[in-house]
N, C-alpha and C positions, 0 to 999 in steps of 0.2 A: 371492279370497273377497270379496263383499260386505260393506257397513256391516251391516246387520241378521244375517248370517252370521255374520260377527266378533264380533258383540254377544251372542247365540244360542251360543257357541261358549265366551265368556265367560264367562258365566251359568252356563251347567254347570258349567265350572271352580272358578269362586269357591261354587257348591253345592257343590260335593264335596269342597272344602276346607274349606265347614260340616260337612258330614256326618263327616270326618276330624275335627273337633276335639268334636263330640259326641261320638263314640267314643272318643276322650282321657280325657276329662271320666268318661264313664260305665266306663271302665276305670282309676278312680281315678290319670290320671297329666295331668299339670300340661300344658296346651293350648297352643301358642305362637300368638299371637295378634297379635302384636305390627303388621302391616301390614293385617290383615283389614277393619281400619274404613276405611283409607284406599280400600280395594281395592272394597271395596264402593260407597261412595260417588263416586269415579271412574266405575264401572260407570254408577250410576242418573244421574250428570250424563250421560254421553257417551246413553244411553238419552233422557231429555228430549229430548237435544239432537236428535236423529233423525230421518228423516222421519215424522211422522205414518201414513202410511199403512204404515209397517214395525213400528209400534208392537205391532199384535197379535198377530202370528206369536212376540214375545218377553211375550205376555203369561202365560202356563203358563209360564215357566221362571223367569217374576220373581217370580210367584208362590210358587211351589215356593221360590227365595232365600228370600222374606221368612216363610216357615214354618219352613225350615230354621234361620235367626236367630230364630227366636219359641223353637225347640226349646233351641236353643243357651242362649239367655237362660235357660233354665227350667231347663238342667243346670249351669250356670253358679252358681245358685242353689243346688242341689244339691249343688253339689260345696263349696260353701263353708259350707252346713250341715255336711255331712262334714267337715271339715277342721276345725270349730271345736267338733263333738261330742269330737273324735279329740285335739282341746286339752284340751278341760275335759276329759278322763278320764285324762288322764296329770295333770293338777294334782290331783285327787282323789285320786290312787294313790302 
C-alpha cells in the first residue's frame, strides 16, 4: 500500500472512531477519548508531510475528519450541558 493509501485508509479510521464517540456522547454514555487527540494530530503531521501532489485524493476524507471533530465538539458540549442539568436536579430534590 502506498503513502497516500495508508494515509486515505487512516482517515477513515480515525472518522469512524469520531463518528463511534458521537454516538457515545448522544446515547448518554461517557466517550473514551483518551488517545484521539494524539491520533489525529499524528495523522495531519504525517499528511503535511506528504507529497504534495497526493495531497488531493486525501482532501474529502480530511475534510469529512475535521467536520466529524466540529460535530464531536458540539456533542461534547451537549453532553456536559446534560450532565450538569442532571446535577442541579438532584441538588434541588
Amino acid at each position: 500500500m502506498n503513502n497516500a493509501a495508508n494515509l486515505l485508509e487512516q482517515l477513515r479510521i480515525n472518522t469512524a472512531k469520531i463518528e463511534q464517540r458521537i454516538a457515545d456522547l448522544r446515547q448518554n454514555k461517557i466517550a473514551d477519548m483518551r488517545d484521539m487527540q494524539r491520533d489525529v494530530e499524528t495523522l495531519c503531521q504525517r499528511i503535511v508531510k506528504t507529497d504534495p501532489e497526493s495531497r488531493p485524493q486525501l482532501e474529502t476524507e480530511m475534510t469529512t475528519m475535521i467536520s466529524r471533530l466540529d460535530e464531536l465538539e458540539a456533542e461534547l458540549k451537549l453532553f456536559h450541558e446534560r450532565k450538569m442539568a442532571e446535577r442541579d436536579a438532584r441538588w434541588k430534590s
